[in-house]
Structures are given as structure tokens and as C-alpha cells.
N, CA, C and O of each residue as an XYZ file, in Angstrom:
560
protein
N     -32.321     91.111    -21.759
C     -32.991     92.385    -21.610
C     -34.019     92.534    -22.711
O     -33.690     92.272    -23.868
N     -35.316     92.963    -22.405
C     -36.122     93.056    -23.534
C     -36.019     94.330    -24.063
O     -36.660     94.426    -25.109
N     -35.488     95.274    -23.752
C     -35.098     96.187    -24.816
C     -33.787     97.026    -23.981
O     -33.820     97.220    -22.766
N     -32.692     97.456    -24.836
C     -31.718     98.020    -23.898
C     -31.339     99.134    -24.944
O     -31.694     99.212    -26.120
N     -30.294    100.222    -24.007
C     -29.911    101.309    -24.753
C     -28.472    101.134    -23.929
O     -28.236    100.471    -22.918
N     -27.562    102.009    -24.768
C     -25.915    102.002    -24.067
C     -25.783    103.120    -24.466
O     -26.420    103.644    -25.380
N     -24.683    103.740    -23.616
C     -24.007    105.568    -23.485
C     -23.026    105.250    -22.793
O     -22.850    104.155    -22.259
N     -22.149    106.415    -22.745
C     -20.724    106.355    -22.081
C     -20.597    107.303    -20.663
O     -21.089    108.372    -20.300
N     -19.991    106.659    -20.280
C     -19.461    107.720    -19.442
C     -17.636    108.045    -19.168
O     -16.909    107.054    -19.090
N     -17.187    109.052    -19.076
C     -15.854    108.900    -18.578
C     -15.511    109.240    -17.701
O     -15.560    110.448    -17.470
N     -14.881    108.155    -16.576
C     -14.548    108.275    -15.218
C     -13.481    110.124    -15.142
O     -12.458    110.484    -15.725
N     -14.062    110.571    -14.508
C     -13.246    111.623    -13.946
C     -12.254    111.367    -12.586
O     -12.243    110.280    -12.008
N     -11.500    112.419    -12.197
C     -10.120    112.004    -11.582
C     -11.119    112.027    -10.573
O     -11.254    110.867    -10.184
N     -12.305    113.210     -9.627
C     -12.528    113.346     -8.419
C     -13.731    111.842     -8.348
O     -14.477    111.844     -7.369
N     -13.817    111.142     -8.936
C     -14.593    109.895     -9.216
C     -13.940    108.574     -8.686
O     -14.449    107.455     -8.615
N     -12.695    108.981     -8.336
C     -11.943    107.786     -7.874
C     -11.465    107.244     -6.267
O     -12.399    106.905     -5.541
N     -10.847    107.204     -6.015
C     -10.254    106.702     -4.808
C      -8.702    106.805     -4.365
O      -7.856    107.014     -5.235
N      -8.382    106.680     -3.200
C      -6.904    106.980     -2.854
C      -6.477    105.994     -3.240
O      -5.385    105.846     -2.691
N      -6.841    104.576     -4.375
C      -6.344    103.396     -4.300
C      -6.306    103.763     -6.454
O      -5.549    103.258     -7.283
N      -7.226    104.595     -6.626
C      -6.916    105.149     -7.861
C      -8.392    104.116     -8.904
O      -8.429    103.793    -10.091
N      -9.284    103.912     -7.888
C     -10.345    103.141     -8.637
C     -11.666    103.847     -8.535
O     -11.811    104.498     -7.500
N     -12.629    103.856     -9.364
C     -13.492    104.551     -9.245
C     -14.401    104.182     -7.765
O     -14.761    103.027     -7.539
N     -14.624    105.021     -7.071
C     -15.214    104.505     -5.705
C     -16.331    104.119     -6.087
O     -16.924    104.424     -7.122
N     -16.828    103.042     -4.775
C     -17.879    102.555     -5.390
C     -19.050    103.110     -5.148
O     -19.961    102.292     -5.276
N     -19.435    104.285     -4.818
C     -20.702    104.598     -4.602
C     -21.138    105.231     -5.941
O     -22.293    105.265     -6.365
N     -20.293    105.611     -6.402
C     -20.316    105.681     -7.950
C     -20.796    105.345     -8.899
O     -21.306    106.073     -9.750
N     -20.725    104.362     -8.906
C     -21.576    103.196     -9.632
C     -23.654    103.429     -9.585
O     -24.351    103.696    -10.564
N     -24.073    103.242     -8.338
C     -25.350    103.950     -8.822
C     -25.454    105.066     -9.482
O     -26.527    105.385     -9.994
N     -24.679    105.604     -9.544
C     -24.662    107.180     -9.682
C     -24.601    107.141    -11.901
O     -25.378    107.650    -12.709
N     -23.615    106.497    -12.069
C     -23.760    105.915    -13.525
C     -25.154    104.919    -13.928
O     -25.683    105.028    -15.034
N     -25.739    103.801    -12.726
C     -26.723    103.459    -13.448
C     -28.404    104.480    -13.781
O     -29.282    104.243    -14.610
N     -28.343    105.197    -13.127
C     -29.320    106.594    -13.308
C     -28.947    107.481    -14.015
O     -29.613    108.507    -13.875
N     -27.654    107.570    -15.181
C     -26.878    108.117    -16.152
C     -27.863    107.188    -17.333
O     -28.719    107.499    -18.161
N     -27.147    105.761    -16.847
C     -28.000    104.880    -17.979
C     -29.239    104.670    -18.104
O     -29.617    104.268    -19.205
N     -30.282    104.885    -16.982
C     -31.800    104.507    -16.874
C     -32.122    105.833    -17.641
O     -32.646    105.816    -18.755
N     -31.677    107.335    -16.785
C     -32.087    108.423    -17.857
C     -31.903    108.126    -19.338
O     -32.832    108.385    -20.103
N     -31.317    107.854    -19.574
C     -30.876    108.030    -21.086
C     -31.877    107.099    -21.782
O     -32.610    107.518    -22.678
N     -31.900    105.503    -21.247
C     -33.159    104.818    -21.722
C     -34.066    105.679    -21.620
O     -34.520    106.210    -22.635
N     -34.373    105.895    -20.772
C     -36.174    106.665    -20.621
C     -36.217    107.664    -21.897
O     -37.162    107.601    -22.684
N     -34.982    108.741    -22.102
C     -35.410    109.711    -22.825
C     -35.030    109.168    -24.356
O     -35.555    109.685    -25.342
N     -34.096    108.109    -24.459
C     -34.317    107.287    -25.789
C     -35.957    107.190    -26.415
O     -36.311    107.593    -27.523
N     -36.753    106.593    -25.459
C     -37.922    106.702    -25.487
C     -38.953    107.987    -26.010
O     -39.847    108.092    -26.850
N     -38.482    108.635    -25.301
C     -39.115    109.694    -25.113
C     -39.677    110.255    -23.857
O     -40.500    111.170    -23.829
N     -39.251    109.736    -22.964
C     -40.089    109.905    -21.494
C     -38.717    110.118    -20.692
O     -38.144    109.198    -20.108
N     -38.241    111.501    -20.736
C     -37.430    111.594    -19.812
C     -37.570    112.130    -18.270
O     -38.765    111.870    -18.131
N     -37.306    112.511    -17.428
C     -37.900    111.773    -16.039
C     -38.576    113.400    -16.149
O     -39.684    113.549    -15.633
N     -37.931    114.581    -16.800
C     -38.601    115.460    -16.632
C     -40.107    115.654    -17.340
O     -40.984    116.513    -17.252
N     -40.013    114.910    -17.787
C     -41.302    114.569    -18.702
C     -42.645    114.032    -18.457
O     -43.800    114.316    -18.776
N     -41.767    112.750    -17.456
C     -42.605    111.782    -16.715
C     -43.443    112.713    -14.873
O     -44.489    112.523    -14.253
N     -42.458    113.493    -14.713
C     -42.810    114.643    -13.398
C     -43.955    115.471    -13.950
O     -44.941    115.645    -13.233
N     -43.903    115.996    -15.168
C     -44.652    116.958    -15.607
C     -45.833    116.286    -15.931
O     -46.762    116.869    -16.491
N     -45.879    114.814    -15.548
C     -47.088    114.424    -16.186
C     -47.912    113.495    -14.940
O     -48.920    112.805    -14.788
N     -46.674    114.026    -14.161
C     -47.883    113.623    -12.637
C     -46.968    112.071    -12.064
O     -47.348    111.501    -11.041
N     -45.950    111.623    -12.756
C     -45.638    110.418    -12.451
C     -44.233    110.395    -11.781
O     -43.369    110.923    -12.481
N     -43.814    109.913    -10.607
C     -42.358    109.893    -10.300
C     -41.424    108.309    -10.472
O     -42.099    107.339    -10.815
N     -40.600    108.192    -10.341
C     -40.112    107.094    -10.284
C     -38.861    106.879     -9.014
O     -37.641    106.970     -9.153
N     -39.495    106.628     -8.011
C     -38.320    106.319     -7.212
C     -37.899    104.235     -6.856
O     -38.522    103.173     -6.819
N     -36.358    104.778     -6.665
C     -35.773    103.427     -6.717
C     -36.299    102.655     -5.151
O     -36.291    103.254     -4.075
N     -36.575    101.748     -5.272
C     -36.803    101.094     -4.142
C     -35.953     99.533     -4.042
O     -36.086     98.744     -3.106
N     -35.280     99.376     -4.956
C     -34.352     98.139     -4.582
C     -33.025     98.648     -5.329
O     -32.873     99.609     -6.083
N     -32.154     97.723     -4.889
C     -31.050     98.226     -5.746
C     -29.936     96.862     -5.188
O     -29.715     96.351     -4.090
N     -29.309     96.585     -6.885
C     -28.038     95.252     -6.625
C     -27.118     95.433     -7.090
O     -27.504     95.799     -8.200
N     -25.887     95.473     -7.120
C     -24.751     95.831     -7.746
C     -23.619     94.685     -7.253
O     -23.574     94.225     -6.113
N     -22.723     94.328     -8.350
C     -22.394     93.177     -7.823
C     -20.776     93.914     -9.007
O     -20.720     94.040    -10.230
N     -19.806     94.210     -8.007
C     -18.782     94.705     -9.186
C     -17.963     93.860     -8.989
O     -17.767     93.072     -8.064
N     -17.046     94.244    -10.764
C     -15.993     93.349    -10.895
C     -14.810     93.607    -11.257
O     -13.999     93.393    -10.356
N     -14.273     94.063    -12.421
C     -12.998     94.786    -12.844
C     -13.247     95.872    -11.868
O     -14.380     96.229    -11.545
N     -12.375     96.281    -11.504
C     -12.339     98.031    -10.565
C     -12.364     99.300    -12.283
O     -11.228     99.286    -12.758
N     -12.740     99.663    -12.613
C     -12.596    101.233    -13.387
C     -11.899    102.101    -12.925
O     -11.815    102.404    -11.735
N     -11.185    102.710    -14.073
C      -9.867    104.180    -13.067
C     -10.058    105.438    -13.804
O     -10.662    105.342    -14.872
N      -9.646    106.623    -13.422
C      -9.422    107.691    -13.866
C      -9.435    107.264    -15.344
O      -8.857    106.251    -15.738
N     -10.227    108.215    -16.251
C     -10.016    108.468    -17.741
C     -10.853    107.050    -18.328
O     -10.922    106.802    -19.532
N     -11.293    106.424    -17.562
C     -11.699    104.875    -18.461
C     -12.839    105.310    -18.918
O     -13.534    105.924    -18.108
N     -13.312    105.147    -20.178
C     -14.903    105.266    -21.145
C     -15.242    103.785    -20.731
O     -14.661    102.706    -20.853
N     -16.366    104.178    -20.220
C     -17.472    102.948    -19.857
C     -18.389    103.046    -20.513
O     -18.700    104.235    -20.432
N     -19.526    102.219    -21.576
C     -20.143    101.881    -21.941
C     -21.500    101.382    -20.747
O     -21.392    100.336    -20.108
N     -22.731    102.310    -20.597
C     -22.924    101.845    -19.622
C     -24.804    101.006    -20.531
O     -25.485    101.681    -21.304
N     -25.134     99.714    -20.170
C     -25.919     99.474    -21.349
C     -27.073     98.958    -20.060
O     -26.901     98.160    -19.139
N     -28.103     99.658    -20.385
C     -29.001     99.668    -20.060
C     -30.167     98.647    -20.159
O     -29.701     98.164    -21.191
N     -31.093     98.041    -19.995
C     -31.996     97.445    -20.236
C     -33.691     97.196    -19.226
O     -33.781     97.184    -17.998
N     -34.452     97.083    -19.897
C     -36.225     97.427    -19.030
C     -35.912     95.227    -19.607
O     -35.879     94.549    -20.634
N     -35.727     94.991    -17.664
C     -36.004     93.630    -17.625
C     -37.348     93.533    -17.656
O     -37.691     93.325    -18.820
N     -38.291     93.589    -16.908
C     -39.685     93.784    -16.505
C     -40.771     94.917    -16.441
O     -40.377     95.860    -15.755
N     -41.361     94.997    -16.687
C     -42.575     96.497    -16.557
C     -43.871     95.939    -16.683
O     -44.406     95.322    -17.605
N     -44.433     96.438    -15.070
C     -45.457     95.813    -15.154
C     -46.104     96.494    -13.592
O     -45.461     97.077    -12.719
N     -47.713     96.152    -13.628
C     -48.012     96.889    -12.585
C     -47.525     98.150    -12.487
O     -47.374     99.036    -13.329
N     -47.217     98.067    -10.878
C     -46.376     99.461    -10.521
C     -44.974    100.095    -10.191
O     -44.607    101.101     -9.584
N     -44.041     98.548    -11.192
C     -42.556     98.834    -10.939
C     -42.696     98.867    -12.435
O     -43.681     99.012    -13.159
N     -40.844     98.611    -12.796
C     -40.076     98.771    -13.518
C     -38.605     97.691    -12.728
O     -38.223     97.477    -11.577
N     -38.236     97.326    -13.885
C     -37.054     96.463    -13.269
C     -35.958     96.893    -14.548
O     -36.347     96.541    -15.662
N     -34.759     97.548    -14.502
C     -33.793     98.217    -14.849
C     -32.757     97.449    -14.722
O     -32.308     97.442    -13.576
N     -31.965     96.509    -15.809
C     -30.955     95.661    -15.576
C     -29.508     96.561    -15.948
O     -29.770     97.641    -16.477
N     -28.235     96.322    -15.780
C     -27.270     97.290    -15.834
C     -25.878     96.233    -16.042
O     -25.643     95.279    -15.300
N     -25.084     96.620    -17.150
C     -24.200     96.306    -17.503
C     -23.240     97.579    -18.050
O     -23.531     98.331    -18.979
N     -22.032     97.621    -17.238
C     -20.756     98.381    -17.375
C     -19.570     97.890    -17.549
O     -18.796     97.397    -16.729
N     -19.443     98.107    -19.026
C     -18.092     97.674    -19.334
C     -16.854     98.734    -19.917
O     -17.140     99.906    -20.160
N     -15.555     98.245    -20.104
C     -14.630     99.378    -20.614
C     -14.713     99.402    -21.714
O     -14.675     98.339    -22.332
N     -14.844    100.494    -22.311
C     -15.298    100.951    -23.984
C     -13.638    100.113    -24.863
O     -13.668     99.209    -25.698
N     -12.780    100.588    -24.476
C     -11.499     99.630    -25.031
C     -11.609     98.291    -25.276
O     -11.317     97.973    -26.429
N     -11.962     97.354    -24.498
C     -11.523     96.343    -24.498
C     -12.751     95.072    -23.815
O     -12.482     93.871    -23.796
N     -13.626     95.457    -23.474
C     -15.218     95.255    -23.286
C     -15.278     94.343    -21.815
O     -16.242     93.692    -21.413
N     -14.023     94.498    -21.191
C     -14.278     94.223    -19.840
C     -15.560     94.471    -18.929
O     -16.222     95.508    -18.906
N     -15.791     93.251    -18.141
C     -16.896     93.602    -17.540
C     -16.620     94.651    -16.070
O     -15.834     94.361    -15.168
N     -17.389     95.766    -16.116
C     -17.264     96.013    -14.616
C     -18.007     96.226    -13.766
O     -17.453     96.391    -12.680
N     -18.958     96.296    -13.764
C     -20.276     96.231    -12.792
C     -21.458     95.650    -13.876
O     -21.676     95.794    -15.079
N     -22.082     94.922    -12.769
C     -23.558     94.653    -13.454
C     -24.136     94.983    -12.148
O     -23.634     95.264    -11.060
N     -26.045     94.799    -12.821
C     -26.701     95.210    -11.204
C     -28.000     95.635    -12.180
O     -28.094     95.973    -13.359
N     -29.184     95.395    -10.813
C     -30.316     96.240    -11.474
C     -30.819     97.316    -10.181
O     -30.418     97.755     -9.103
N     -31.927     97.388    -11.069
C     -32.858     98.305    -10.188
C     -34.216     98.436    -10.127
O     -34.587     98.361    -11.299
N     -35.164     98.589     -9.424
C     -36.488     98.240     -9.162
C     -36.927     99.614     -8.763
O     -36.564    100.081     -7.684
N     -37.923    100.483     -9.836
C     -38.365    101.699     -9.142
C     -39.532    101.701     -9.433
O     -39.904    101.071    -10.423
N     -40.471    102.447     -8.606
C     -41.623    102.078     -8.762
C     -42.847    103.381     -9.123
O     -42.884    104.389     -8.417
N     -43.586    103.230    -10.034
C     -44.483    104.332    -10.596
C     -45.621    104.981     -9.433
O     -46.653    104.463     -9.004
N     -45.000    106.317     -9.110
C     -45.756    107.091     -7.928
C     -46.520    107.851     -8.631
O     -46.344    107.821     -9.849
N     -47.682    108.831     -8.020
C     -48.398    109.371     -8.004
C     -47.768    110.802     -7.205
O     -48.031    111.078     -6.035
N     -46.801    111.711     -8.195
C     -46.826    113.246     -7.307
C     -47.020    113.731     -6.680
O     -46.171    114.203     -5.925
N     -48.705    114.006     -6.540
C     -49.242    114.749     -5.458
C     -49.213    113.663     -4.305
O     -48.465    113.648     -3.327
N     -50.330    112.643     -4.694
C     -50.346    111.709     -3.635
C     -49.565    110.772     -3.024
O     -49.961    109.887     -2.266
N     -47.868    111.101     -3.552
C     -47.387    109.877     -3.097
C     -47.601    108.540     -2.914
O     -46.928    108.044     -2.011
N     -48.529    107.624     -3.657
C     -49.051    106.332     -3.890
C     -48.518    105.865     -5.242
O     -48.233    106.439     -6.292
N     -48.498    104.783     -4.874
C     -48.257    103.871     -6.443
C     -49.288    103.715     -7.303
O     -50.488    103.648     -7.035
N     -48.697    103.657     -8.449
C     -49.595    103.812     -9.773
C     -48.938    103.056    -10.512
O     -47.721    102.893    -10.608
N     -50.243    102.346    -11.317
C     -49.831    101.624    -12.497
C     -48.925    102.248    -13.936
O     -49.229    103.288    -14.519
N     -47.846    101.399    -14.292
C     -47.232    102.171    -15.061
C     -48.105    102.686    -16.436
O     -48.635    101.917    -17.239
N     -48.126    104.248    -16.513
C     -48.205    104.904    -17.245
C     -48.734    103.964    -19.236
O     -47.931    103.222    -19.802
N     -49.624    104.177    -19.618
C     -49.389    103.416    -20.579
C     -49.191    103.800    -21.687
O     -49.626    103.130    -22.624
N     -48.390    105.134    -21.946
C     -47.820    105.576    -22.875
C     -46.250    104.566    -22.352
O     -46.043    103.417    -22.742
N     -45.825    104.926    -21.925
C     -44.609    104.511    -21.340
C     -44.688    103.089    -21.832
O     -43.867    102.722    -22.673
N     -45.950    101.941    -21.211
C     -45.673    100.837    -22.077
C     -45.703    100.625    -23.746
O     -44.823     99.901    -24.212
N     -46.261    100.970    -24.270
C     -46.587    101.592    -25.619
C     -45.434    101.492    -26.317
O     -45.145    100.794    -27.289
N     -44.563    102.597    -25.444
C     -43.545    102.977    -26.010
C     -42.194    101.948    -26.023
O     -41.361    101.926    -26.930
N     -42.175    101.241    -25.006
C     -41.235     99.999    -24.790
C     -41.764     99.105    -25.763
O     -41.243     99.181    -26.876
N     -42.619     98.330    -25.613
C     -43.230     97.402    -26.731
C     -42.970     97.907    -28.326
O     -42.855     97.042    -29.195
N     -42.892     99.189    -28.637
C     -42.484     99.915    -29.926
C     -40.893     99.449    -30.204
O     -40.413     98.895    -31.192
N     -40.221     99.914    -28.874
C     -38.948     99.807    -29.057
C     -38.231     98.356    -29.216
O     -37.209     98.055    -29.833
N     -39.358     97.353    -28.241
C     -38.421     95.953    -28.400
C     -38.940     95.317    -29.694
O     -38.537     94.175    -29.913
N     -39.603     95.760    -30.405
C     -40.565     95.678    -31.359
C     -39.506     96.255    -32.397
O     -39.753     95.604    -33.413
N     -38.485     97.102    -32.687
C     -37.516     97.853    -33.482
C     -35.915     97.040    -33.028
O     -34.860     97.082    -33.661
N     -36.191     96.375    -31.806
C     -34.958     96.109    -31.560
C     -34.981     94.572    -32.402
O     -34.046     94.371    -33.176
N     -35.734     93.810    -32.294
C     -35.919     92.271    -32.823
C     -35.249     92.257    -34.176
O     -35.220     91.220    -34.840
């Protein structure tokens, strides 16, 4: 990952399943926990990025899980900007258990820099790159 950020989350009980595992639709639902949090690490949190004319919607998405997660588990969810360029973004995703650093989902995501009014793609923002290059630039 050329630059990544990590945050937690803790599985709640209505988060789970009759089998007592976090269901899986879930899981996107935590990696847009973790992409927000990158972005506003930054400084560009999505409300930020709206107010400035730019949207970001997901247009691919991979998830490939592994340990199941249960009620009460702290996940570590760690974020990373694989690619940025043009008019995507490529969002890599690693979830593990804060205890014991099990892996439980990985996966990315591909969203791509719109234009608000016009609904068209736009080149990413170049504060936004600026600001990544700063950060992998602090992370080295």
C-alpha cells in the first residue's frame, strides 16, 4: 500500500448472523468506515470533497473473507490508496482481530472522481494528490 491508515471497529450483536458471525454484507459496510477515515486522515473527508464539487462513487468492489468475526470482536480495519490516478482511486482493505491479528477480510475498491452537477468523471482533484504524496512522503 503506498500509504495506509487503520481504525477499529467493534462488531455489534445486530451485525451478526443466526450462525453468530458477522454477516457478510457487512464487511463493505466497514471498508467505507476505513476509506472515510483515510480520506479525512488527510483532510478530505467525503463531506469536504461534496462541498467542493467532487463525488466518489464505488464502481468495483472485491472481498475475499477469511476468519468469520463475531459479536464484540475489535477489528482493526487498515486501509490503504493502492493507486490514484486519472479518474479512479484504488482502496486496498485489510481486517484483522485487534487481539490476536488474525486475518479476516481483505478486498479493495475502485471509486471513481465525479463531477456533482454533471455527473461525469473527473480527474482526481489535485489537492487530494498533493495530499497523498505528503502522506506517503511522512509514512517512508
Amino acid at each position: 500500500m503506498r500509504f495506509h491508515y487503520t481504525t477499529q471497529v467493534r462488531i455489534r450483536y445486530g451485525e451478526t448472523d443466526a450462525m453468530g458471525y458477522v454477516y457478510y454484507g457487512n464487511y463493505p459496510l466497514f471498508m467505507e468506515v476505513g476509506r472515510n477515515e483515510l480520506m479525512r486522515s488527510l483532510g478530505f473527508p467525503y463531506g469536504r470533497m461534496e462541498s467542493e464539487g467532487v463525488m466518489m462513487p464505488v464502481v468495483e468492489m472485491y472481498v475475499k473473507y477469511g476468519t468469520p468475526a463475531r459479536y464484540d470482536d475489535l477489528l482493526d480495519i487498515t486501509t490503504g490508496i493502492l493507486d490514484i490516478r486519472g479518474a479512479s482511486v484504488v482502496f486496498g482493505y485489510r481486517m484483522t482481530r485487534a487481539v490476536d491479528g488474525v486475518l479476516v477480510v481483505w478486498g479493495t475498491t475502485t471509486l471513481a472522481f465525479v463531477d456533482k452537477e454533471k455527473r461525469t468523471p473527473v480527474r482526481a482533484p489535485k489537492s487530494v494528490l498533493a495530499r497523498v504524496e505528503e502522506a506517503i512522503a511522512r509514512q517512508k
